[in-house]
C-alpha positions as a printed Julia matrix, in Angstrom:
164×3 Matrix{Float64}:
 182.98  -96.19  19.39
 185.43  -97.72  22.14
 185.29  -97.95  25.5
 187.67  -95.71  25.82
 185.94  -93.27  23.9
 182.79  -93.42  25.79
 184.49  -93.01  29.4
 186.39  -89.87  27.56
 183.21  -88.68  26.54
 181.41  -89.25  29.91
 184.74  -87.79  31.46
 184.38  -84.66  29.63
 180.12  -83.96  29.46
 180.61  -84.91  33.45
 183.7   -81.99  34.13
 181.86  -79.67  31.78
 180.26  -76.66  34.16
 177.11  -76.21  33.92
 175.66  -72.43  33.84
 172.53  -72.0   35.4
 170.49  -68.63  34.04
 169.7   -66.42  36.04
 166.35  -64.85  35.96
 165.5   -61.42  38.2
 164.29  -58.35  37.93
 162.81  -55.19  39.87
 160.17  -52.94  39.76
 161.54  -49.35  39.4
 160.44  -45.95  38.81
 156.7   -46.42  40.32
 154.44  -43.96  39.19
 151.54  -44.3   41.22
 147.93  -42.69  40.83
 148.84  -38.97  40.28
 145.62  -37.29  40.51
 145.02  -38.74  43.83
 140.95  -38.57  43.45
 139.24  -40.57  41.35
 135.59  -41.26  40.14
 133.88  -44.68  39.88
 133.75  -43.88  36.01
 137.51  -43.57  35.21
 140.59  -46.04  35.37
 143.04  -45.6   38.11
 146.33  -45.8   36.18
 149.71  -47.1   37.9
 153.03  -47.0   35.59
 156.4   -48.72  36.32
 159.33  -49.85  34.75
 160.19  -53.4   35.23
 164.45  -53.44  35.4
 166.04  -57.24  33.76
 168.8   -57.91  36.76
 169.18  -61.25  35.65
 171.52  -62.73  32.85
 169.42  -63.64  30.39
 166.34  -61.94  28.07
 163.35  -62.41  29.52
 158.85  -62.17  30.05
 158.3   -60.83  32.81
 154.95  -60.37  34.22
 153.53  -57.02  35.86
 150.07  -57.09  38.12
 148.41  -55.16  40.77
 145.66  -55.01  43.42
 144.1   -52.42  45.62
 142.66  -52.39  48.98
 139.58  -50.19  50.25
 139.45  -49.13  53.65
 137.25  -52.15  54.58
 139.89  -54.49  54.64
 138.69  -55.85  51.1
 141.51  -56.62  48.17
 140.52  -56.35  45.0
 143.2   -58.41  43.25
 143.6   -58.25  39.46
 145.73  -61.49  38.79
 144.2   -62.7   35.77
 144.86  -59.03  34.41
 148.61  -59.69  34.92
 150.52  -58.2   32.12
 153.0   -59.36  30.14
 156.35  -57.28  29.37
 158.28  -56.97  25.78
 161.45  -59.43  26.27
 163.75  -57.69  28.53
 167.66  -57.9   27.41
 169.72  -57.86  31.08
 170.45  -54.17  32.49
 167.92  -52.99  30.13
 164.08  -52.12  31.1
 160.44  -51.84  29.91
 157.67  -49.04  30.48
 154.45  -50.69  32.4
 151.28  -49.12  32.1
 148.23  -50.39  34.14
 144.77  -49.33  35.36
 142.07  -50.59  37.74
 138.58  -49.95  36.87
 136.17  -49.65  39.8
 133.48  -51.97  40.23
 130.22  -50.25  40.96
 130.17  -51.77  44.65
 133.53  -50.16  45.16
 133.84  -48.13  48.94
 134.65  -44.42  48.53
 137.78  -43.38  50.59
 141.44  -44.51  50.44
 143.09  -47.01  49.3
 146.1   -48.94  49.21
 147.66  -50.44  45.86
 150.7   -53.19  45.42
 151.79  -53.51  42.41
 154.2   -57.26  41.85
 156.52  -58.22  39.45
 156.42  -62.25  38.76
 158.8   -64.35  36.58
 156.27  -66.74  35.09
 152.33  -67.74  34.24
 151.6   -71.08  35.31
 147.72  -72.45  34.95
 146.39  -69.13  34.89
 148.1   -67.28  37.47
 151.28  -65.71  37.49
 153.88  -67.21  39.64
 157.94  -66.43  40.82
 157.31  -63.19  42.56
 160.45  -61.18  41.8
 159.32  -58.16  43.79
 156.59  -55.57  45.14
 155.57  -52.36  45.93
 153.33  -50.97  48.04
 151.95  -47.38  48.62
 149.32  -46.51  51.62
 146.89  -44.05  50.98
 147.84  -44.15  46.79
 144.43  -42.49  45.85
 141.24  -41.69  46.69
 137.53  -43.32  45.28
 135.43  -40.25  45.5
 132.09  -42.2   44.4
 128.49  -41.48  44.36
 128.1   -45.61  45.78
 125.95  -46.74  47.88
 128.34  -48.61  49.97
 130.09  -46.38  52.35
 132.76  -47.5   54.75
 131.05  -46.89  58.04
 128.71  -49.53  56.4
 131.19  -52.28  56.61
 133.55  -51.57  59.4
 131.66  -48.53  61.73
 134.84  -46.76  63.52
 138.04  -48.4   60.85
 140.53  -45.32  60.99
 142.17  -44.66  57.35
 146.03  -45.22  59.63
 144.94  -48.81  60.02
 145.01  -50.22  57.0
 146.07  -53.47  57.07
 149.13  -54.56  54.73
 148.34  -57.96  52.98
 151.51  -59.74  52.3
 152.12  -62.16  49.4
């Protein structure tokens, strides 16, 4: 090959646009807790359709947590879920649940539900967006734990929002 051939060549791969993908996506049609009370003994189910607003198909991954009325997340990242590839414009049903640990409080609580682009070293990473719902359903439990025990005088209005 010439010179000339290789400054052509390095003429033409430099001029050449490259098109970046790009990779979104939202979090629509959140169906949160419907029953609104729940016992220690079942699943707390959360639904959701994750939306591909990027360009290209895509994994997406779907997780959630939940926060009692003590202040305490219970975060369920290593339960993230995968979604089917998503073609762009087109979307995938989510189902979820979060199964109460025995030393769960009784009372309210808040869930967030997040929609990530990746899994890196066990954890999912990219956050493409959240949802949060205040007062999404109730723990009516025969526990021990109570939340006067942790936090005498916390008022269900204060919950406090954690924030990725």
């Amino acid at each position: 090959m010439s010179l000339s051939h290789v400054f052509l060549l390095l003429i033409l791969l430099l001029s050449t646009p490259i098109v970046q993908a790009n990779i979104d996506g939202k979090l629509t049609d959140i169906i949160w807790p419907a029953k609104g009370i729940y016992d220690p003994s079942e699943d707390v189910p959360f639904h959701a359709n994750v939306t591909n607003t990027g360009s290209e198909e895509h994994v997406f991954w779907v997780g959630y947590s939940v926060q009692d009325l003590g202040g305490r997340w219970w975060n369920q990242l290593e339960l993230a879920q995968p979604t089917a590839p998503i073609k762009p414009n087109e979307n995938c049903s989510v189902k979820l649940s979060w199964s109460p640990r025995n030393d769960a409080l009784r009372g309210s609580y808040a869930a967030e539900l997040t929609l990530w682009s990746d899994w890196s070293s066990e954890k999912p990473i990219n956050e493409m967006d959240h949802a949060i719902k205040h007062d999404a359903f109730r723990l009516n439990s025969s526990s021990k734990f109570n939340v006067d025990t942790v936090q005498p005088g916390f008022k269900e209005d204060n919950i406090t929002i954690y924030e990725w």
